[in-house]
C-alpha positions as MATLAB code, in Angstrom:
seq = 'XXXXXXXXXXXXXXXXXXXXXXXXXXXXXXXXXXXXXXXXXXXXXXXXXXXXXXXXXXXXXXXXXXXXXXXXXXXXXXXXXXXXXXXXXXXXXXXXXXXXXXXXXXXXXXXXXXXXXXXXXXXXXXXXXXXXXXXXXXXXXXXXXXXXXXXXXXXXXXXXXXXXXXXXXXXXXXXXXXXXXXXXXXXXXXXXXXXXXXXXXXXXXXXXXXXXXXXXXXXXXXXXXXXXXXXXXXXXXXXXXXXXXXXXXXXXXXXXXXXXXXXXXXXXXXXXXXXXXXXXXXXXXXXXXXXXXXXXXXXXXXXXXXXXXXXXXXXXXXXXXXXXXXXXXXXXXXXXXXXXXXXXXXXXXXXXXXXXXXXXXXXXXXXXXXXXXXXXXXXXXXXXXXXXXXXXXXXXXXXXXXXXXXXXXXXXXXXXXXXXXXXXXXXXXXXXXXXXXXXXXXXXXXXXXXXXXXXXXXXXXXXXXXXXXXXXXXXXXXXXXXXXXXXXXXXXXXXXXXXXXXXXXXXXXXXXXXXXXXXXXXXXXXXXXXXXXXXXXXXXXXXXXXXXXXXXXXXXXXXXXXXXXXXXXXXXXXXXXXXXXXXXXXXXXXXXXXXXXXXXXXXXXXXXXXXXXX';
ca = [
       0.000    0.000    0.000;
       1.054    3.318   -0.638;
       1.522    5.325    2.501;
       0.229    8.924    1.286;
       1.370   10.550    4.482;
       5.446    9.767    3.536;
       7.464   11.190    0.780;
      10.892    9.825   -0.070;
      13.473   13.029   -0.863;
      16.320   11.830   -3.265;
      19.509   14.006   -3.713;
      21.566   12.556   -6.301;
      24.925   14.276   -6.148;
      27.751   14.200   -8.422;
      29.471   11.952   -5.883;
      26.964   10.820   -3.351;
      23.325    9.558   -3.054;
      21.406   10.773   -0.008;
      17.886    9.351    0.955;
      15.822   10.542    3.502;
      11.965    9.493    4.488;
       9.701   12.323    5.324;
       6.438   12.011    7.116;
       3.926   14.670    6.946;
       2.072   15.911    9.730;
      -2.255   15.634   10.178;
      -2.143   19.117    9.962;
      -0.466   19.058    6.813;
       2.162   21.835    6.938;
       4.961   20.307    9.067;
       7.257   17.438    8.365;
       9.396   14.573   10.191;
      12.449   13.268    9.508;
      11.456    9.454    9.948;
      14.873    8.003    8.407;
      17.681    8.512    6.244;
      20.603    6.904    4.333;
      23.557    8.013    2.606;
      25.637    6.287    0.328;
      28.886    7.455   -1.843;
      29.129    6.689   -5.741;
      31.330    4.650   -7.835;
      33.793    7.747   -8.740;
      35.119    5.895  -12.136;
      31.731    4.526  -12.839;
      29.870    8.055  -12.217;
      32.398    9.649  -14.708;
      31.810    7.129  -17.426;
      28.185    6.197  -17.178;
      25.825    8.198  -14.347;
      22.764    6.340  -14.334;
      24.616    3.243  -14.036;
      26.348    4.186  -11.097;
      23.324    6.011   -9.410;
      21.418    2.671  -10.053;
      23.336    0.415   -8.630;
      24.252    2.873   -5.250;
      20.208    2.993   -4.887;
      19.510   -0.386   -5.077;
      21.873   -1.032   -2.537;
      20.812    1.741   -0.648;
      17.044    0.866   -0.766;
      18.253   -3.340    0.001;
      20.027   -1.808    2.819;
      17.109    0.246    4.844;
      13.907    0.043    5.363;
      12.345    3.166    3.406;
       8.710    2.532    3.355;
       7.250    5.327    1.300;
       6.371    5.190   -2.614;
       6.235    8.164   -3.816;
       9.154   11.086   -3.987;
      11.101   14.237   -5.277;
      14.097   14.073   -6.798;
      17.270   16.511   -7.197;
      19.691   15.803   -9.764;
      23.319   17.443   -9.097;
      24.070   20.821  -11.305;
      26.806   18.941  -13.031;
      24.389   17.147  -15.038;
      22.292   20.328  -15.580;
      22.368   23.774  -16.830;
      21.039   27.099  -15.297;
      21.420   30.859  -15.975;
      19.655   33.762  -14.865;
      18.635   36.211  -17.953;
      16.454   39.778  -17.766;
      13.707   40.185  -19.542;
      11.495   42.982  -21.054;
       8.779   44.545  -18.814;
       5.597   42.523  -19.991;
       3.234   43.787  -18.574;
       1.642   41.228  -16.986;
       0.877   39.685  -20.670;
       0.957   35.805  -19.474;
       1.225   34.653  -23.616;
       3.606   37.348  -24.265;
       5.897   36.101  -21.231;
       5.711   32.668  -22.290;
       6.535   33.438  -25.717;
       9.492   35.635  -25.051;
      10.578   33.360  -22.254;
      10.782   30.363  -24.796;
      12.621   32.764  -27.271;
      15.352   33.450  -24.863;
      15.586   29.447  -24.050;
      16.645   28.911  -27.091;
      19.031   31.185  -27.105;
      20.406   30.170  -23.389;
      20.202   26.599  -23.428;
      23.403   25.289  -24.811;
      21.594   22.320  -26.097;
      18.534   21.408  -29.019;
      15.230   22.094  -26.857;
      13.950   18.792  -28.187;
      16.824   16.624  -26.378;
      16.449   18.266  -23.135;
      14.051   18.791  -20.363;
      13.938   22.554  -19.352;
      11.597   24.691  -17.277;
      12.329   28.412  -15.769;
      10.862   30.571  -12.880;
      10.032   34.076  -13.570;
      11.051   36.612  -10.899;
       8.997   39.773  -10.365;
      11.041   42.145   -8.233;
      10.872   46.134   -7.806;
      13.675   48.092   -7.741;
      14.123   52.129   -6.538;
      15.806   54.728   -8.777;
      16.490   58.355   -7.182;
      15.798   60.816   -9.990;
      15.869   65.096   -9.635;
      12.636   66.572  -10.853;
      12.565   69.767  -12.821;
      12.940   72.742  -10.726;
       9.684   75.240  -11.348;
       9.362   77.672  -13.979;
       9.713   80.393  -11.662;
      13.056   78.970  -10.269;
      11.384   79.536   -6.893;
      11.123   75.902   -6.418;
      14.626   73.979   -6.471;
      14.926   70.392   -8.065;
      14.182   67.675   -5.701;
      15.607   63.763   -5.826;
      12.609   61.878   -6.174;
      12.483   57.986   -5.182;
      10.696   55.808   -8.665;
       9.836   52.178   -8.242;
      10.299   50.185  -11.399;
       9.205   46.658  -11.685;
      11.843   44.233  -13.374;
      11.211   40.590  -14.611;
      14.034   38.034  -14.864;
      13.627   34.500  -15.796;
      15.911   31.017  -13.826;
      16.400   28.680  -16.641;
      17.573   25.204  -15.950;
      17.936   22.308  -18.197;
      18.808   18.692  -17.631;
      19.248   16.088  -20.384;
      16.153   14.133  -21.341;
      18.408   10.541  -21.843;
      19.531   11.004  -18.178;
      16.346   12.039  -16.375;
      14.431    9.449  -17.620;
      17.102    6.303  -16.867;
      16.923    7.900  -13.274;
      13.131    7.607  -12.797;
      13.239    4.572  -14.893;
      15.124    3.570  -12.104;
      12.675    4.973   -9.461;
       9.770    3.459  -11.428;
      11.453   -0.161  -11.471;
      11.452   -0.192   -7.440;
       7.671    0.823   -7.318;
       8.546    4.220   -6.358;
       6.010    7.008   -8.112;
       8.282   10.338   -9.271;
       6.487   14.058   -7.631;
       8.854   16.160   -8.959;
      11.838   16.317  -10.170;
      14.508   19.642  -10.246;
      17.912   20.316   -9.751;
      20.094   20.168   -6.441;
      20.777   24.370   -6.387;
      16.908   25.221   -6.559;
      16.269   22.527   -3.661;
      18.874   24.060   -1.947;
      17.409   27.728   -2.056;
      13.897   26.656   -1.319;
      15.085   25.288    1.842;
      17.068   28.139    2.508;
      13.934   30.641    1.833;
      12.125   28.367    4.429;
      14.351   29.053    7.216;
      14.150   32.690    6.345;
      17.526   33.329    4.628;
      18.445   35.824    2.299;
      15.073   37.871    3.651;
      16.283   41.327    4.688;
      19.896   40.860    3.780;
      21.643   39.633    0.840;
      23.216   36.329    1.947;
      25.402   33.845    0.047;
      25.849   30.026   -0.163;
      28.417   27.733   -1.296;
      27.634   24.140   -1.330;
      30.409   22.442   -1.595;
      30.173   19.508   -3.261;
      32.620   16.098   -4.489;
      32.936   17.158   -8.274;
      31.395   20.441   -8.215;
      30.444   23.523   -6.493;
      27.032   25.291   -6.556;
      26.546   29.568   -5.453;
      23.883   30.779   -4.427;
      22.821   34.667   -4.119;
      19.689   35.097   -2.337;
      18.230   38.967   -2.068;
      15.191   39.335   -1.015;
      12.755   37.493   -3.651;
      15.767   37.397   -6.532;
      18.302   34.457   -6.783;
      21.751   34.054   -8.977;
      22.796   30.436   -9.646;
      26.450   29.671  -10.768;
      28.206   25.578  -11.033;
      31.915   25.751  -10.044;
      33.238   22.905  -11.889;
      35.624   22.967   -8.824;
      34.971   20.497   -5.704;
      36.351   17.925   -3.324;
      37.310   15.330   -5.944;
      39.462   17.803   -7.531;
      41.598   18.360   -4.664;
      41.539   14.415   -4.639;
      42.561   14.373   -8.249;
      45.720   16.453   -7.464;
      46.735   14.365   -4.617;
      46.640   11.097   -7.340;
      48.939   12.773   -9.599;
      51.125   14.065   -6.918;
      51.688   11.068   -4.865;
      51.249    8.862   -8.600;
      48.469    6.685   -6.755;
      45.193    5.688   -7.671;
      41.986    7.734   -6.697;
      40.595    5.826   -3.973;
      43.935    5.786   -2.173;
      44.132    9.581   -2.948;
      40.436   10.544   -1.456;
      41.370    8.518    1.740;
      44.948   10.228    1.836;
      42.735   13.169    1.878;
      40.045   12.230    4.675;
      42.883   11.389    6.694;
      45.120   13.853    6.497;
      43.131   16.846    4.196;
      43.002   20.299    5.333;
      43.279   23.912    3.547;
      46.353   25.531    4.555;
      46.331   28.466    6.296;
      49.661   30.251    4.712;
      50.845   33.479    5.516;
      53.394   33.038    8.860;
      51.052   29.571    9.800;
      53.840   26.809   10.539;
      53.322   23.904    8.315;
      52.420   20.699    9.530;
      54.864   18.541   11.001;
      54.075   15.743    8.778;
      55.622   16.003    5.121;
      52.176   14.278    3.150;
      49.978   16.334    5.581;
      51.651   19.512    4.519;
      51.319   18.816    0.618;
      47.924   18.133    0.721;
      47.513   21.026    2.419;
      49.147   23.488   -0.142;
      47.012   21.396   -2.747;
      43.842   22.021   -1.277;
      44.737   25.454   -0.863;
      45.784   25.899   -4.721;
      42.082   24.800   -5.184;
      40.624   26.638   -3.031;
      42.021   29.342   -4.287;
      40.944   28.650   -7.740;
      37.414   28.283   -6.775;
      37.874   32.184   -4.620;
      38.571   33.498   -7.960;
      35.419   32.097   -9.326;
      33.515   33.439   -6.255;
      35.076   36.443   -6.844;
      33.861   36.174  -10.613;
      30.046   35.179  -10.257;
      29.557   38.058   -7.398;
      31.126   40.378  -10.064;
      28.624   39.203  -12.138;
      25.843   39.311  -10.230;
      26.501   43.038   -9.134;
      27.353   44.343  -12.873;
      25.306   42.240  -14.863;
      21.896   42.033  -13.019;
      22.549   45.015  -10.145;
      22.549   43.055   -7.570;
      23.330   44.182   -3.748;
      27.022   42.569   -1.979;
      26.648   39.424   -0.270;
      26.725   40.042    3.773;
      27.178   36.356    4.464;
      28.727   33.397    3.277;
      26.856   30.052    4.597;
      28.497   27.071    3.204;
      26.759   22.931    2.834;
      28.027   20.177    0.999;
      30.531   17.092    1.405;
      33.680   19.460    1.329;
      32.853   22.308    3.561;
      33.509   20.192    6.807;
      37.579   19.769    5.237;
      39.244   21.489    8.288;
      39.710   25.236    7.652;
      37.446   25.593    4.816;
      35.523   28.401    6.995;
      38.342   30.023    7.859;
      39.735   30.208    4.097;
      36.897   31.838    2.833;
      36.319   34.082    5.292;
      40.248   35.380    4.838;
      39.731   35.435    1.266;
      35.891   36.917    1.234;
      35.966   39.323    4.290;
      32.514   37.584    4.809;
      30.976   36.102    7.962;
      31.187   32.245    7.302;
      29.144   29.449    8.892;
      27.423   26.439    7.894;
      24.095   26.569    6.797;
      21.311   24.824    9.093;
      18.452   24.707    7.345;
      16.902   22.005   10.083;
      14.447   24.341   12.192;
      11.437   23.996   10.049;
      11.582   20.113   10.048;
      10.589   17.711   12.881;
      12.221   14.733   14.421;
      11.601   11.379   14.952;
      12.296    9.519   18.316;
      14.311    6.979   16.098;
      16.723    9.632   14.779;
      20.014    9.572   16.535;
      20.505   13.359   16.399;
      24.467   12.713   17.074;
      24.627   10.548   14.282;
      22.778   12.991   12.000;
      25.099   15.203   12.834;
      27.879   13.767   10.949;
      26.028   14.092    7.975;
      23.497   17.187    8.461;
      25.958   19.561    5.983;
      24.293   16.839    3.328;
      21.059   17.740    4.307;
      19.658   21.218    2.788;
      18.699   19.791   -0.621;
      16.503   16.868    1.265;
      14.597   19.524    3.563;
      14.160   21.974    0.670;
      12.085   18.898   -1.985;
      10.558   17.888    1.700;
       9.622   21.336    2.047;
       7.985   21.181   -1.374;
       6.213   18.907   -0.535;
       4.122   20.714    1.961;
       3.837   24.183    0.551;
       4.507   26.358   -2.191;
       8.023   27.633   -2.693;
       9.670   30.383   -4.225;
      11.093   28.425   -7.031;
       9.400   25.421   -8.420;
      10.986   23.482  -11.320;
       9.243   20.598  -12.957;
      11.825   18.325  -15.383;
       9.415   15.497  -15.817;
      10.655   13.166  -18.350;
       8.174   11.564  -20.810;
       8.070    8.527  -18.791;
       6.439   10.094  -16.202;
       3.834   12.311  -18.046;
       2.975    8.665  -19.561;
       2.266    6.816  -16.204;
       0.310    9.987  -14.238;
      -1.766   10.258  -17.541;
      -2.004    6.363  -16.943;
      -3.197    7.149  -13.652;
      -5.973    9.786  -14.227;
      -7.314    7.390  -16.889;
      -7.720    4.391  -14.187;
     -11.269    5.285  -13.262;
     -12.069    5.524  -17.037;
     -10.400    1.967  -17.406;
     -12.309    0.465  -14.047;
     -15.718    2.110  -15.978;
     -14.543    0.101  -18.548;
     -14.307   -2.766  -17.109;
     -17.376   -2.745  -15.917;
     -19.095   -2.385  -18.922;
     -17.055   -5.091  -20.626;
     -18.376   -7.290  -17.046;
     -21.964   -6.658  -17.650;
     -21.443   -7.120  -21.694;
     -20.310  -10.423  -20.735;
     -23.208  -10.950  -18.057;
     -25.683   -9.848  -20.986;
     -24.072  -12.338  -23.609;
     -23.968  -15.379  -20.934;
     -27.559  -15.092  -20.731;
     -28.119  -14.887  -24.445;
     -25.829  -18.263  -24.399;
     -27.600  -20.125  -21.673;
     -30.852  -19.063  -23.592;
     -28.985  -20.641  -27.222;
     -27.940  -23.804  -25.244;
     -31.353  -24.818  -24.085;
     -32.664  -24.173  -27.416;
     -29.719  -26.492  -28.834;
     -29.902  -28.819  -26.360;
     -33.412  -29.962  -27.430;
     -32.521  -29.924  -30.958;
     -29.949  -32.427  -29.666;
     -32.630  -34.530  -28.261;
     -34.546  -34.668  -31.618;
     -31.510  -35.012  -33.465;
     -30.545  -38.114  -31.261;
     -32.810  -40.352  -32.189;
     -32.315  -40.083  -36.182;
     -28.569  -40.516  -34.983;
     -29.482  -44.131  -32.791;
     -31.036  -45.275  -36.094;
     -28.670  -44.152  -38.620;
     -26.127  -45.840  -36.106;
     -27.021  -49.014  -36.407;
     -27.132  -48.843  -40.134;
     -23.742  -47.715  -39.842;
     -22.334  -50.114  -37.626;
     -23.682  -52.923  -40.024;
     -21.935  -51.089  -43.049;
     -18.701  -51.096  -40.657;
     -19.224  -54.749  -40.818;
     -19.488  -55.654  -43.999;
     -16.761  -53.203  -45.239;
     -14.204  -55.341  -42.434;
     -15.473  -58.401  -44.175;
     -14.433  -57.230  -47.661;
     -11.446  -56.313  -46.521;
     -10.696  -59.394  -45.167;
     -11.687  -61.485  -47.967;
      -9.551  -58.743  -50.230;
      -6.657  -59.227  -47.859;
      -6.689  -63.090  -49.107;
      -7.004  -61.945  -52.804;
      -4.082  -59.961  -52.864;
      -1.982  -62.433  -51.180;
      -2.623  -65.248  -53.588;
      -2.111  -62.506  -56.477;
       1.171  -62.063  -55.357;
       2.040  -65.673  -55.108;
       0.789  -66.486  -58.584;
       2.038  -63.262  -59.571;
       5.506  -63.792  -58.362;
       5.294  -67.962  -59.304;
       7.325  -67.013  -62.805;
      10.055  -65.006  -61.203;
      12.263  -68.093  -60.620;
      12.009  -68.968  -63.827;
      13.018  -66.057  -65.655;
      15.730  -65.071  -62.912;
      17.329  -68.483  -63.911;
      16.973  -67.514  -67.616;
      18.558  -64.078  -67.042;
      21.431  -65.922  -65.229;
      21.780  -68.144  -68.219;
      21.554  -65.196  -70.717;
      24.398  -63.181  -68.421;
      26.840  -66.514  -68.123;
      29.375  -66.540  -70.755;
      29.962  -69.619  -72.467;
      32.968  -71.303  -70.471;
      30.716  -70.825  -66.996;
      28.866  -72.869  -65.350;
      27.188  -72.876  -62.441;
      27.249  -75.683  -59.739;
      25.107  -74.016  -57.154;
      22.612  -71.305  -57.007;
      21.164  -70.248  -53.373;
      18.523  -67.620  -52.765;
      19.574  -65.521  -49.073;
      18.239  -62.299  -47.388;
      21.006  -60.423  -46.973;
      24.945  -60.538  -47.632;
      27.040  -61.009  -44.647;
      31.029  -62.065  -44.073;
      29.693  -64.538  -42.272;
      28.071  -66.024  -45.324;
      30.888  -65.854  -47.889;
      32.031  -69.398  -48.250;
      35.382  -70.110  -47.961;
      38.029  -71.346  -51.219;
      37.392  -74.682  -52.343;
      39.339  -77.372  -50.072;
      42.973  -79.000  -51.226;
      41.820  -82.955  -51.965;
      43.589  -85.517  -49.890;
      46.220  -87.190  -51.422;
      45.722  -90.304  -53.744;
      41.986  -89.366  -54.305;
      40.969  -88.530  -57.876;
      41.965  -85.066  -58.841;
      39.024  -82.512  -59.458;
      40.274  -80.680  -62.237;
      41.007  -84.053  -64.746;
      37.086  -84.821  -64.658;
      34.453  -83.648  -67.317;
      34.202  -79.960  -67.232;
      30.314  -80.721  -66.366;
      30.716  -82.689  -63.493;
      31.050  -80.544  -59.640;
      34.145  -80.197  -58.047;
      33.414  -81.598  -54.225;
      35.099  -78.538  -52.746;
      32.193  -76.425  -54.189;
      29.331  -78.068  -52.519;
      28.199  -77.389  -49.190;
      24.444  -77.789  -47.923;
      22.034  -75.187  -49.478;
      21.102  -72.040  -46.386;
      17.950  -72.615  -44.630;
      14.604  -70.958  -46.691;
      14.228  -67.567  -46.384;
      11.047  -65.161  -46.185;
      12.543  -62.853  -49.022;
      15.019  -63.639  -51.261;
      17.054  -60.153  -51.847;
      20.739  -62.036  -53.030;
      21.576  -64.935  -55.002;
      24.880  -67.120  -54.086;
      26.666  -68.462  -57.112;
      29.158  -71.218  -57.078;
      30.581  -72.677  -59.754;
      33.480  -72.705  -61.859;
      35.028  -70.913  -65.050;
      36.927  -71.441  -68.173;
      39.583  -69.158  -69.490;
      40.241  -69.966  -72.877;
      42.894  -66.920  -74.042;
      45.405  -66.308  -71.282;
      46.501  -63.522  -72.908;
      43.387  -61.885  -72.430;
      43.587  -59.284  -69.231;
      40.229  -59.624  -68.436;
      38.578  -62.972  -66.620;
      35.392  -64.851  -67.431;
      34.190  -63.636  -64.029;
      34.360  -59.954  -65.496;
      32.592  -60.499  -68.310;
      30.273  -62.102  -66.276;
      29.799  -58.618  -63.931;
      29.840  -56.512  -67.068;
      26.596  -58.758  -68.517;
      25.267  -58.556  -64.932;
      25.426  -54.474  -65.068;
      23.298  -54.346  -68.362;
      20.473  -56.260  -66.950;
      17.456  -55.248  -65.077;
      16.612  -57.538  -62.970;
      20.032  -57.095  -60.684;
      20.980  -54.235  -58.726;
      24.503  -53.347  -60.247;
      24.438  -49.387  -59.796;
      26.685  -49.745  -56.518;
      29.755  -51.281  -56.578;
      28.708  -53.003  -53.445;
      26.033  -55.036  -54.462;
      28.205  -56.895  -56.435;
      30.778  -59.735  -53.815;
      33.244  -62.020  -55.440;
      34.982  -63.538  -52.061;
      36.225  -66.398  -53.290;
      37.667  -66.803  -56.512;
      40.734  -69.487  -56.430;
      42.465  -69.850  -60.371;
      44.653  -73.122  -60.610;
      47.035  -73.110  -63.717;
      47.723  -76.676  -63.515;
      43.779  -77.431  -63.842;
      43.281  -76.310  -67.138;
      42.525  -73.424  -66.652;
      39.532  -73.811  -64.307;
      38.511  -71.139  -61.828;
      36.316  -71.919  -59.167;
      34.120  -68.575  -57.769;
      31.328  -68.216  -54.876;
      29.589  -64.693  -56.421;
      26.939  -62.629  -54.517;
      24.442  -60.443  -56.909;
      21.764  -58.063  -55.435;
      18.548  -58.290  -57.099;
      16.618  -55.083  -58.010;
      13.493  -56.627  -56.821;
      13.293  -58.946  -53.893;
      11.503  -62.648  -54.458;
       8.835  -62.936  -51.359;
       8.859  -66.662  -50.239;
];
């Protein structure tokens, strides 16, 4: 459930994420600081991809503590953002006009195609006092006088973010069930919560919020506000203690927590230890650098838009608690330099460990000014609301249009059930009268069923007598196409009809005969050696080879070729063997005896084309 009464404040900084959970009170204008969390950055990853690095610190952040609210306000760091102050033309009160001339001057502020960023600006109606002399009288008995004039003036705060970044940051948000109020920029939090502890109202005050990779001013006067980023912060002083000491960042920034402080120069004795002292004169060099910028913006601020002199300096951020900081900028300012405590007009819960908070309270003006927000309206309000959000609020107003909807479809769906119950009765005694015409046309079907498996049967008999009578000649002519194949000095002794070829059914070469019997090759060339014969193979179910034994004649031994071979070329001209492959052709014995004139004794296997079923 979404707790209505609790907003979550997020201050993404350029090198910390701070979280804090605001309730709000029954009255509605007072808040409580229920809890908080603060967690640094990935410095490498936050200079290489931002919304990678904020993502994965607020995950961790959010797995970490036990934030309870779902909706917030976020502040993105001025690094990631642009803002000027520009004047405009009296207007007149001419609301189109403003707008129009406003946008006109966007364009020509915002370093950046309007369509890739996310920009909104606050006008600023002041009046300011001019001391004029009026004419003296015509008479010259009435001297000229300084008269006081009151002119109103109009200037615009323009800030832009880009569009890519600000929506991969609430995508973020929206992932973790977390609904985005508003979202602006961490310099206009900053002065809201400023304005609400009453700063900058009589006097013009200044504030420097130093931050880890970037600086923000501040010049509050009265109802008016300047807004420069210092590209100059903590993690530049870190950056110079790196190269100095060659090491790598994260030893440098905790060389610097340990032993950072701004040097106070002049007749000050250095410190007594040597890497103490060196970071010292570094973070004086930047300090200094950033002075000059101070020392810039007020110049512009005074010249450019009239403004009064700062009479205080109140400084916030991650670096302003480096030892001496106050003390620096009050020797190089002349100002009156504190810290800025913006934590009177927020509430505190019993759970809050107030000396704990206190380590981290210069973090906190941005969080109390989008609190603040959230309660009342403040002097500036910036809206950078990516697309993504626009989508889900206009989601969200058009949920009661959807429920509406949903009804409907519901009693659509009521009305068309009972239009289908009414259809299925109807159908259902159509079934009934339909059933009995089925029954009867069932039985004449079942005794069709019948009959049909008795013709099939009796055609099952037909077609197996057709094939014996059909395949009764094949013996016959396979024996002839043999005979037609056989050259004329072959002859077979025995012909067997197997399944398949296997080694295990090649017969072996024709035995040796013992000594003192009759020799083989000395009888009539008709009669069968002994050797050859061998008891025909069981019957098989198919016949798919034929065996040959028998024996050959050469006549011309001069001729390369045997009788065999002309026997295999006859073979591969006739149709009824398979020849095409070499394989289905198997001579493994063939045993050629000189001394027996010439004879040859073979075992040949031939593939037929078309197996003989037995």
């Amino acid at each position: 459930m979404v707790k209505e009464n609790t907003v979550l404040t997020i201050d993404i900084g350029g090198a910390c994420l701070k979280v804090a959970e605001f309730s709000v009170g029954t009255t509605g204008d007072t808040i409580q600081l229920e809890r908080y969390a603060v967690k640094e950055l990935d410095i490498e990853l936050a200079e290489s991809d931002f919304p990678q690095a904020f993502a994965g610190a607020f995950n961790a952040l959010m797995e970490e503590n036990s934030f309870t609210s779902h909706q917030a306000r976020v502040s993105i760091s001025s690094l990631h953002a642009f803002q000027r102050l520009s004047k405009l033309p009296p207007l007149l009160g001419n609301r189109t006009r403003a707008a129009q001339v406003v946008e006109g001057e966007a364009k020509l502020t915002v370093p950046y195609p309007l369509d890739e960023v996310l920009w909104d600006y606050q006008l600023v109606k002041y009046t300011k006092e001019f001391e004029v002399e009026s004419e003296p009288s015509e008479d010259g008995e009435a001297p000229a006088e300084k008269v006081t004039e009151t002119v109103e003036e109009l200037e615009a705060l323009f800030v832009a973010i880009k569009d890519d970044l600000a929506t991969a940051i609430c995508t973020v948000l929206l992932d973790a069930d977390i609904d985005v109020l508003s979202v602006e920029v961490s310099p206009t939090a900053l002065y809201n919560a400023a304005r609400a502890n009453m700063f900058g109202e009589d006097t013009c005050d200044m504030i420097l919020d130093l931050g880890g990779r970037g600086s923000n001013l501040i010049i509050m006067d009265g109802d008016r506000v300047f807004i420069r980023s210092i590209p100059i912060g903590g993690n530049t002083i870190t950056q110079q203690i790196a190269k100095e000491f060659s090491i790598a960042l994260e030893d440098a920034e905790e060389m610097k927590r340990k032993h950072g402080f701004v040097a106070l120069g002049g007749a000050y004795e250095d410190s007594d230890s040597e890497v103490a002292a060196t970071i010292s004169k570094i973070a004086r060099n930047v300090m200094t650098r950033l002075h000059g910028e101070i020392n810039r913006s007020i110049n512009a601020w005074r010249s450019m838009f009239g403004g009064n002199r700062p009479q205080a300096l109140f400084i916030s951020g991650g670096s302003s608690i480096i030892p001496y900081v106050p003390h620096f900028l009050n020797e190089k300012l002349g100002l009156e330099v504190s810290f800025l405590n913006t934590f009177p007009v927020i509430n505190f819960s019993d759970s809050i460990d107030k000396q704990e908070l206190l380590e981290v309270a210069h973090l906190f003006p941005p969080l109390i000014g989008l609190a603040v927000r959230h309660i009342r309206t403040c002097p500036v309000e910036i809206a950078l609301i990516p697309k993504i959000i626009r989508t889900t609020r206009d989601l969200q107003k058009k949920k009661p249009y959807f429920y509406a909807s949903a009804v409907c479809a519901l009693l659509c769906l009521l009305v068309f059930y009972g239009g289908v119950s009414a259809r299925t009765l109807y159908d259902r005694r159509l079934e009934m009268m339909a059933g009995a015409k089925l029954n009867s046309a069932q039985e004449t079907a079942d005794q069709i069923k019948k009959l049909v498996r008795e013709l099939n049967g009796v055609s099952d008999q037909y077609n197996s007598l057709y094939r014996i009578a059909e395949q009764r000649g094949m013996w016959m002519n396979l024996l002839n196409e043999l005979q037609k194949c056989a050259p004329p000095n072959m002859w077979f002794t025995q012909i067997d009809g197997i399944k398949e070829y296997s080694t295990g059914n090649a017969a072996a070469a024709p035995a040796q005969p013992d000594p003192g019997m009759m020799d083989p090759g000395m009888m009539d060339p008709g009669m069968m050696d002994p050797g050859m014969m061998e008891a025909p193979p069981p019957p098989p179910n198919e016949v798919a080879w034929l065996r040959l034994k028998g024996h050959s004649l050469k006549m011309d031994i001069n001729d390369s070729k045997s009788v065999e071979d002309y026997f295999r070329e006859n073979l591969q001209k006739s149709p009824m063997f398979a020849m095409e492959d070499a394989a289905n052709y198997k001579s493994p014995v063939l045993v050629l005896d000189q001394d027996k004139n010439n004879v040859t004794s073979f075992v040949i296997y031939v593939k037929l084309k078309n197996p003989i079923k037995q």
